[in-house]
ZAMARGU-4260 file (C-alpha; in steps of 0.2 Angstrom, whole numbers, plus 5000, padded with zeros to 4 digits):
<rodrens>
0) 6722/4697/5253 | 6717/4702/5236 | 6710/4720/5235 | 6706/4732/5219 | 6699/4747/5222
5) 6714/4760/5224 | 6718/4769/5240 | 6712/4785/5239 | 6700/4796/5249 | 6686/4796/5237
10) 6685/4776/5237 | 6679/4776/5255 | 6663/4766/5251 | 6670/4755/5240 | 6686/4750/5251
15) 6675/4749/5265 | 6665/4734/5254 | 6682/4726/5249 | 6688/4726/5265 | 6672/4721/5275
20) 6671/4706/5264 | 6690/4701/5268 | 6690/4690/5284 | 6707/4685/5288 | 6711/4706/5283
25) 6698/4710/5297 | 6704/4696/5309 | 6723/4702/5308 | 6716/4722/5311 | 6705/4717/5327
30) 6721/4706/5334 | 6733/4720/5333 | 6722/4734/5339 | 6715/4723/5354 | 6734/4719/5359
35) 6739/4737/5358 | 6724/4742/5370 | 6730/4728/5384 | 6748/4733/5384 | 6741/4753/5384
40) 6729/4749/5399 | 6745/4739/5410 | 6755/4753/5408 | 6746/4770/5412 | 6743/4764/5429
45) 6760/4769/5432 | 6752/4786/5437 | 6739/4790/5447 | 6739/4807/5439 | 6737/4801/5421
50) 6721/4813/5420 | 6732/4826/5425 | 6745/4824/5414 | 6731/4823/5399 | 6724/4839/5405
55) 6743/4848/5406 | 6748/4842/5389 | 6731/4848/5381 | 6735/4864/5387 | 6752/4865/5382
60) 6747/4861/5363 | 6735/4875/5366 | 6748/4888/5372 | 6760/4881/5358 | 6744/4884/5344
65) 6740/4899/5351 | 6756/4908/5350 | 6764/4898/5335 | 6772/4911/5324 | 6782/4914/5341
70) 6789/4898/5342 | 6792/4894/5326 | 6802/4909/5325 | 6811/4905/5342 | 6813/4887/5333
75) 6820/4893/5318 | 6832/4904/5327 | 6837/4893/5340 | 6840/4878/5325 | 6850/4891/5312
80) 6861/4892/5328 | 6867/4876/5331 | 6871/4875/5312 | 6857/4867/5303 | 6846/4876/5288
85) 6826/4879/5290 | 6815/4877/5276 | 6798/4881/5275 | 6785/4872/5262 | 6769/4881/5260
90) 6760/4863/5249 | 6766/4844/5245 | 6773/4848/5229 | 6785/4864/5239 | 6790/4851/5250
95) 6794/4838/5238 | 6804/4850/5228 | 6813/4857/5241 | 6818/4838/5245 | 6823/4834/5229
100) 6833/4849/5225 | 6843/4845/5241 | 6847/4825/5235 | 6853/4836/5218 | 6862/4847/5225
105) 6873/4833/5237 | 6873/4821/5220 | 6864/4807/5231 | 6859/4790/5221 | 6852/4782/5236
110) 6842/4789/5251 | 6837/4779/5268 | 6820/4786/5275 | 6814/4781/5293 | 6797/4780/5299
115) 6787/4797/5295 | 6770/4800/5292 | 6772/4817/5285 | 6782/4811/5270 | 6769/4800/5268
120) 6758/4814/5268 | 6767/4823/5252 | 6770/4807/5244 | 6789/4810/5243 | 6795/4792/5242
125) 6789/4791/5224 | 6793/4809/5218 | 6813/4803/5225 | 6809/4788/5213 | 6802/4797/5197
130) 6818/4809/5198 | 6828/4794/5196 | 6835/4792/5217 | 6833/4775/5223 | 6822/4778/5239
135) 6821/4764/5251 | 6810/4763/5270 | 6821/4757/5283 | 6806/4753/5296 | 6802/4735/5296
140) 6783/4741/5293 | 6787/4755/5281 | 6799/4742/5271 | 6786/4729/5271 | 6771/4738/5265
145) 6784/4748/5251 | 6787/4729/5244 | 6769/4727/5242 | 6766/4743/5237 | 6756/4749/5248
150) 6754/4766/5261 | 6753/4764/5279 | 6740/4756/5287 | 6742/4762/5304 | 6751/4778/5311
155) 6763/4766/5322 | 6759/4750/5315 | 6762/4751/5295 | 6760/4732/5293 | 6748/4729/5307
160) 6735/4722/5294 | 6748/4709/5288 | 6749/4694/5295 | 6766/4683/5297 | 6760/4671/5281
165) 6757/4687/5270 | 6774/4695/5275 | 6782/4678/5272 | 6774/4675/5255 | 6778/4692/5250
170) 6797/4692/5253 | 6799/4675/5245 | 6791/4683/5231 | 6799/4699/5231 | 6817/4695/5238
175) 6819/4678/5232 | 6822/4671/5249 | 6817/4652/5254 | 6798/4655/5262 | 6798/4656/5281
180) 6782/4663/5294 | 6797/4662/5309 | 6795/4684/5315 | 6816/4682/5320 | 6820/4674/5304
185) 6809/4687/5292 | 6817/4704/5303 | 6836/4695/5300 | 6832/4695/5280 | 6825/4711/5280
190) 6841/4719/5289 | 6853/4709/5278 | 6846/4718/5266 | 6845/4736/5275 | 6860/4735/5284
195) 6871/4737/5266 | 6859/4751/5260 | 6864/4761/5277 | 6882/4759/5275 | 6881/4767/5256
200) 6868/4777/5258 | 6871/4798/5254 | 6855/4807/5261 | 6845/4799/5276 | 6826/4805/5278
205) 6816/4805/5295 | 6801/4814/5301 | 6801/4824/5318 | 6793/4817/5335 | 6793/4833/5341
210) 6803/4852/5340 | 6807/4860/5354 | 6808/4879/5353 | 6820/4883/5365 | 6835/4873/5360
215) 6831/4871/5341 | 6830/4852/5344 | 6822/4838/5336 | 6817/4826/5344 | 6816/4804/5336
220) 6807/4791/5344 | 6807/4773/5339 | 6808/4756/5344 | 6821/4747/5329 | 6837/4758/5329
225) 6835/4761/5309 | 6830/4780/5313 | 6847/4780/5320 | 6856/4775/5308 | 6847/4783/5295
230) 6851/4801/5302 | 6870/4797/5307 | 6878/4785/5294 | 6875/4798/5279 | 6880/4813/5276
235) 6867/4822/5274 | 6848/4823/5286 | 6833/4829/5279 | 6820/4829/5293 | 6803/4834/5288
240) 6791/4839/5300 | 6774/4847/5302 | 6770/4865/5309 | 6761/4859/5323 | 6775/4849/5331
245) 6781/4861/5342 | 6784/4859/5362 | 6789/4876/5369 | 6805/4868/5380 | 6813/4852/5387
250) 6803/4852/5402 | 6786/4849/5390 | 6798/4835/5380 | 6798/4825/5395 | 6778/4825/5399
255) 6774/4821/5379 | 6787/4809/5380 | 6778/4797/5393 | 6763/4800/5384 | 6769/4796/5368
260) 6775/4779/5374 | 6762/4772/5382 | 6749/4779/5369 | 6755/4772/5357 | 6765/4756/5359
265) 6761/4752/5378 | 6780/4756/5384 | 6786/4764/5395 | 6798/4773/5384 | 6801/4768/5368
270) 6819/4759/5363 | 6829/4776/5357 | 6825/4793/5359 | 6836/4804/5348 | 6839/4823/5351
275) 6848/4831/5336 | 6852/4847/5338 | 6861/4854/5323 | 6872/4844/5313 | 6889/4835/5316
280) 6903/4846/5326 | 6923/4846/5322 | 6925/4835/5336 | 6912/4822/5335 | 6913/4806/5326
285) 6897/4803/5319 | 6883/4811/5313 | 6879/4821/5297 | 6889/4834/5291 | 6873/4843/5285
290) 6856/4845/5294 | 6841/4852/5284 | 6824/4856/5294 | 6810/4857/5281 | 6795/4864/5291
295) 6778/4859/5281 | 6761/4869/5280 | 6751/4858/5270 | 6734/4868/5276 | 6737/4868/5294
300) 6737/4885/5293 | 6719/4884/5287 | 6715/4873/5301 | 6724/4886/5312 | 6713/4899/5309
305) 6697/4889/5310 | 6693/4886/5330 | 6682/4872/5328 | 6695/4859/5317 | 6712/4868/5328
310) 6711/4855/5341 | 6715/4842/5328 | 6733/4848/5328 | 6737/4844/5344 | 6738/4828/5339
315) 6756/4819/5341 | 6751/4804/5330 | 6751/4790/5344 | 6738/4779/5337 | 6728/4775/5350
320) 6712/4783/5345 | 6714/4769/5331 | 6716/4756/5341 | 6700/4760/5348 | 6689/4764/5336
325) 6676/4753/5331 | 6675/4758/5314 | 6694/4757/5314 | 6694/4738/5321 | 6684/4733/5304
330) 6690/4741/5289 | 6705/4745/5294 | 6717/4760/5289 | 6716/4757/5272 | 6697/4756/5270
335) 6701/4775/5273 | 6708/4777/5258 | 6720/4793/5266 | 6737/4792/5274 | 6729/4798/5292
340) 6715/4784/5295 | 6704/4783/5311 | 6696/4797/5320 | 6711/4809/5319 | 6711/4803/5301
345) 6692/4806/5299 | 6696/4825/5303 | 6712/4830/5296 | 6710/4820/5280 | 6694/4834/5274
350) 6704/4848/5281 | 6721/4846/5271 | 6716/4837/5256 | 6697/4849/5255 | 6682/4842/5257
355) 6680/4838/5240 | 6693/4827/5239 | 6686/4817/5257 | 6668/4818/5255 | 6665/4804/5266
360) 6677/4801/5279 | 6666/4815/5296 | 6655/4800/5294 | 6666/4784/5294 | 6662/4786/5313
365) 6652/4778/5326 | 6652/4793/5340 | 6654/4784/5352 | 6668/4794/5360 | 6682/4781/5363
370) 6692/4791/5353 | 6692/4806/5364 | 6692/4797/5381 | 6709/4787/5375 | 6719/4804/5367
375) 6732/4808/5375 | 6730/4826/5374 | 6713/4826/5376 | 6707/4832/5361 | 6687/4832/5357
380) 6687/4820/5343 | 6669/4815/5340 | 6664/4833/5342 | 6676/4838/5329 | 6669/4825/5319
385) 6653/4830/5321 | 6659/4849/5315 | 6666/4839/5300 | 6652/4833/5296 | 6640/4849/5298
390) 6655/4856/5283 | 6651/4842/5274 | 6632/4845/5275 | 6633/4862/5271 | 6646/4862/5256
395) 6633/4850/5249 | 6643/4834/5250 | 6632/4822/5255 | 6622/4811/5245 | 6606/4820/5237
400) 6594/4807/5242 | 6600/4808/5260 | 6597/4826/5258 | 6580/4823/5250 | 6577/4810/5266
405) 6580/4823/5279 | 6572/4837/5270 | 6554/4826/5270 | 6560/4823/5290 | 6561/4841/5295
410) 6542/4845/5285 | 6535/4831/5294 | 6544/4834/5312 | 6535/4852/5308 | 6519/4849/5303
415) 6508/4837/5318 | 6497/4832/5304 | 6510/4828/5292 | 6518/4814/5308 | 6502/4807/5310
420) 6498/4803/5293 | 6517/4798/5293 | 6513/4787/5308 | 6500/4777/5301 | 6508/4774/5286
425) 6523/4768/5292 | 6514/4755/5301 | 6503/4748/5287 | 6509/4730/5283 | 6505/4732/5267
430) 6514/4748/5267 | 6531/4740/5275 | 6532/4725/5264 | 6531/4736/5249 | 6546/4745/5254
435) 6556/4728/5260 | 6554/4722/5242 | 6559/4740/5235 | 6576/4738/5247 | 6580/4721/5239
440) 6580/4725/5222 | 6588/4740/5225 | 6602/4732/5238 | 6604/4715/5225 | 6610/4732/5212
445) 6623/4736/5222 | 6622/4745/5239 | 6634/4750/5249 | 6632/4735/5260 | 6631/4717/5257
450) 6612/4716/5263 | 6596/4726/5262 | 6593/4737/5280 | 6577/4726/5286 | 6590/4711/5286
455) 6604/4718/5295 | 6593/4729/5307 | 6588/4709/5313 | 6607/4706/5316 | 6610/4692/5304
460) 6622/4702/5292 | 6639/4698/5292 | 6643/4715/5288 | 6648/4734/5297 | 6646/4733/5314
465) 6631/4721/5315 | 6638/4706/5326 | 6631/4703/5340 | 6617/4714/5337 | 6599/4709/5342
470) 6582/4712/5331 | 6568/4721/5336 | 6549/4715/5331 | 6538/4731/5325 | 6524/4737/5339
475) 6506/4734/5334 | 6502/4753/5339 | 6510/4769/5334 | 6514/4777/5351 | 6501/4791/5348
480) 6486/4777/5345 | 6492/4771/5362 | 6490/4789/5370 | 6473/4793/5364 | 6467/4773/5369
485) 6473/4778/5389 | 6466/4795/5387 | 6450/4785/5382 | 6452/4777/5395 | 6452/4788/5411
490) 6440/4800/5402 | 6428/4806/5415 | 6437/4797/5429 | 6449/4813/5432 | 6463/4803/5431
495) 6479/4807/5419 | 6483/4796/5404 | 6498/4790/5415 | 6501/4782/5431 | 6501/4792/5446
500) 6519/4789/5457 | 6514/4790/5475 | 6524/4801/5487 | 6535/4796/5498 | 6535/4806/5515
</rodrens>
């Protein structure tokens, strides 16, 4: 895979060209999403009530949204108690400071992140770098995609696009190791080389799973051990987490856990689940000596305050809705440009970057409402993308001709005579072969697509979405010279310019 359009929001179009064009990229996307959607599907019929248990954790997100500054506070309290120190970072740049002023301040060389999205989010791994701490991932995924230099593909799956030949190439290249495509083999090199980086190591990183209020605990979930030893074997833990992580008490932990797992990785419950509440005691043997909690805004306070968008931050980043996304299955998450990809993606990516900065993502959707049936915690994705959209529409961030297009649309759909001189000019052969020539020169300039609409609408383009899709042959008559021929028709014979159904007695 040879791509060169950088990941960023503002690409969309472009990544989504490079990457509808790459077939063993795309092959390796639909493989990993179709495998985590079998194992998903074996094991939620472990409960009969999974509906139920949809429908509770919604409403226990919505109680936790509702009255947040409540349990934020409870949190903080409950946190500062069992010794650890609670930050807050209003922005990225907050957060990465605060981050780094800690490293500084405990003199650390070399820091051990696990798996987190939301340091992802602020882009902390190269602000560690530039102020001169050697950073490195510890997740097999996270560790892969930083040799190649690359963010995140997936929210559980960083390396999901990669295939073994790509992950063996690369560590030959950047390791110096004798190539190999065997998985045992490339997970032994990569922990020879993580295993010495844990043991000297003097600040470990993580995100947070979840926060429960009532104890001040956080909560880890994952599947290799390296989160473990990343928050135990230094001295110091840094766990970032995003506001909206918060369950009210233990009780709610248990439900979210089970959800979690089977959302997101089809287990039943993932490999470790760490609670850490405060950092090491006298007595104990392991674990940090400090814990700080650095609790990030980032504009979720924005989406807070917005009802249409708040739903989005029930989310608890289990993947699924990309797994089973369409539009996901083809460009994967880096045809996204954004750290978040998918429908959850599609929503928060405008909302805490602007909508300036993710013009095109509301509409990098299909609707199709997979996303919303598969959540979890029920949340109404395709309608929020459709509010994303209207904000996109409205803060003049769609192109100009499609505003021009839908301008003329709504003057004709107003006028009757305006639609039937539309009507008859739309089905002038002269008239459509005109415009089919128009589309290809303008297409063979450089559309956003490989081939012009009349082509792909037949289903012989090898482009988005249009496998296995069937053309259509233009009708000889517009549907109101069909009206007016059967009213012709039954004139004088009292009859209506439709069938009549009998009745049945």
């Amino acid at each position: 895979m040879s791509f060169h359009v950088p990941v960023e929001p503002q690409n969309l179009p472009s990544l989504v060209r490079e990457r509808l064009g790459d077939q063993a990229y795309r092959a390796n996307v639909l493989r990993a999403t179709g495998l985590s959607l079998v194992k998903r599907a074996r094991v939620v019929t472990d409960y009969r009530d999974w509906e139920n248990m949809r429908e509770a954790a919604h409403h226990i997100k919505a109680l936790v949204m509702d009255h947040l500054p409540t349990y934020l506070r409870e949190f903080e309290s409950q946190a500062r108690a069992a010794g650890a120190e609670v930050l807050y970072a209003e922005d990225a740049a907050e957060a990465r400071r605060l981050v780094v002023d800690i490293c500084g301040t405990h003199r650390a060389n070399l820091v051990v992140k696990s798996k987190s999205m939301v340091t992802e989010e602020i882009h902390l791994g190269p602000e560690l770098t530039a102020a001169g701490i050697e950073t490195l991932e510890t997740d097999l995924g996270e560790y892969i995609v930083q040799l190649a230099g690359e963010i995140p593909s997936h929210i559980t799956a960083p390396a999901l696009h990669k295939s073994r030949q790509d992950i063996g190439h690369l560590f030959q290249k950047r390791l110096g190791v004798e190539y190999t495509e065997d998985p045992e083999q490339l997970t032994a090199i990569a922990r020879r080389v993580l295993r010495e980086k844990f043991l000297r190591a003097d600040v470990g990183i993580s995100g947070v799973n979840f926060a429960v209020a009532d104890t001040g605990a956080i909560c880890i979930v994952e599947n290799e051990g390296n989160a473990r030893l990343s928050i135990s074997l230094p001295k110091v833990h840094i766990a970032v987490m995003g506001m909206e992580k918060l369950l009210p008490d233990t009780a709610s932990l248990s439900l979210f856990l089970k959800m979690l797992a089977r959302s997101a990785t089809g287990q039943r419950m993932t490999s470790y689940t760490s609670l850490i509440r405060g950092p090491r005691r006298y007595e104990e043997q392991d674990g940090p000596e400090k814990l700080y909690i650095v609790i990030l805004d980032n504009g979720r306070s924005r989406m807070l305050k917005r009802p249409e968008l708040r739903e989005a931050l029930y989310c608890i980043r289990c993947g699924a809705c990309l797994n089973t996304c369409p539009v996901y299955q083809l460009i994967g998450g880096h045809g996204y440009g954004s750290v978040y990809s998918g429908p959850i993606g599609a929503v928060i990516t405008p909302a805490l970057e602007g909508c300036a900065e993710a013009p095109y993502h509301p509409f990098a959707s299909s609707l199709c409402g997979a996303c919303a049936e598969i959540c979890p915690v029920k949340i109404d994705l395709h309608h929020l993308l459709l509010r994303q959209r209207g904000n996109a529409v409205q803060k003049g961030r769609t192109p100009w001709l499609e505003r021009l297009l839908v301008r003329g649309w709504r003057l004709i759909m107003q006028s009757p005579a305006l639609y039937r001189l539309a009507g008859r000019i739309g089905s002038c052969d002269s008239w459509s072969r005109w415009l089919q020539i128009r589309e290809e020169t303008w297409w063979s300039r450089g559309g956003p697509f490989k081939e012009p609409f009349h082509r792909r609408r037949a289903g012989h383009s090898k482009t988005f979405g249009a496998e296995g899709r069937s053309g259509y042959e233009r009708a000889g008559k517009i549907f109101q010279q069909s009206w007016r021929g059967q009213r012709g028709n039954s004139a004088g014979r009292g009859s209506p310019p439709y069938s009549r159904v009998e009745r049945r007695e």
